[in-house]
Residue, then its C-alpha position, 0 to 999 in steps of 0.5 A: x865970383x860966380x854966381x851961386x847956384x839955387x837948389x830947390x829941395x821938396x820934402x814934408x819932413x821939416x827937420x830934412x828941410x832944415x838939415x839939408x838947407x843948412x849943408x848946402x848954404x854952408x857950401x855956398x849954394x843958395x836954398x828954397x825949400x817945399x813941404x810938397x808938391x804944390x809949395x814946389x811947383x809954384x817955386x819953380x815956376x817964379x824962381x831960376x832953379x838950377x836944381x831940385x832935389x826931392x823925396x819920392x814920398x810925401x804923406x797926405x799928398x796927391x803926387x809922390x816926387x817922381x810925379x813930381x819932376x814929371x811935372x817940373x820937367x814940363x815947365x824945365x826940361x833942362x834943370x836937373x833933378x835928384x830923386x831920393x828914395x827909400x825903395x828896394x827896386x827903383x827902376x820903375x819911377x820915371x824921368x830923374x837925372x839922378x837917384x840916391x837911395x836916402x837909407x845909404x847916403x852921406x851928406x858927402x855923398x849928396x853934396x859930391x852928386x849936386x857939385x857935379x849936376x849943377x856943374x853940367x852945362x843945360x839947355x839946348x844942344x846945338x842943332x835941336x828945334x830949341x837952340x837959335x840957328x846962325x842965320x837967326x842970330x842978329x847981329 
């Protein structure tokens, strides 16, 4: 049996904490949830999150998400991260690997995005500064 994957989901709405919580653990993903930035930042930072999925709106916060997975993608460039949004024109928020705008989504259609994204393979390409070269690997 592999091994499931930990979703981190961040919003200050409670009730789509739960509600999101309670679809992805009935399909077999493991889930830690954030009321905000700071709760997600200290999360991410202790525990191995495959993905993160997260609102782009939060009330009485300093950050909004997209500032958010600025900041998560400095401690981990390679977990992928899903931004919901409300917005008419998105184009402008920065680094996301996925955007699903919140008023047209199905939880079919969230479930569909996090299947394929944590399926993807992260980390290093072969070759970059990152990935040990042969010579360096011992054996």
């Amino acid at each position: 049996m592999r091994p499931k994957k930990v979703i981190l989901c961040v919003s200050d709405s409670e009730q789509w904490l739960s509600v999101t919580k309670f679809l992805l653990e009935t399909h077999g993903y493991k889930v830690r949830t954030a009321q905000g930035a700071p709760e997600a930042i200290g999360i991410f930072a202790a525990t191995a999150i495959d993905l993160v999925v997260t609102d782009l709106e939060f009330k009485l916060q300093e950050m909004n998400g997209a500032q958010l997975i600025e900041r998560l993608k400095q401690i981990n460039p390679y977990a992928p991260m899903i931004l919901l949004h409300t917005l008419d024109n998105p184009e402008t928020l920065g680094v996301f690997d996925a955007m699903l705008a919140k008023k047209n989504m199905s939880s079919l259609e969230l479930l569909e995005r996090i299947r394929v994204m944590a399926a993807r393979k992260r980390g290093p390409r072969k070759g970059s500064q990152y990935a040990p070269r042969q010579e360096e690997v011992s054996v």
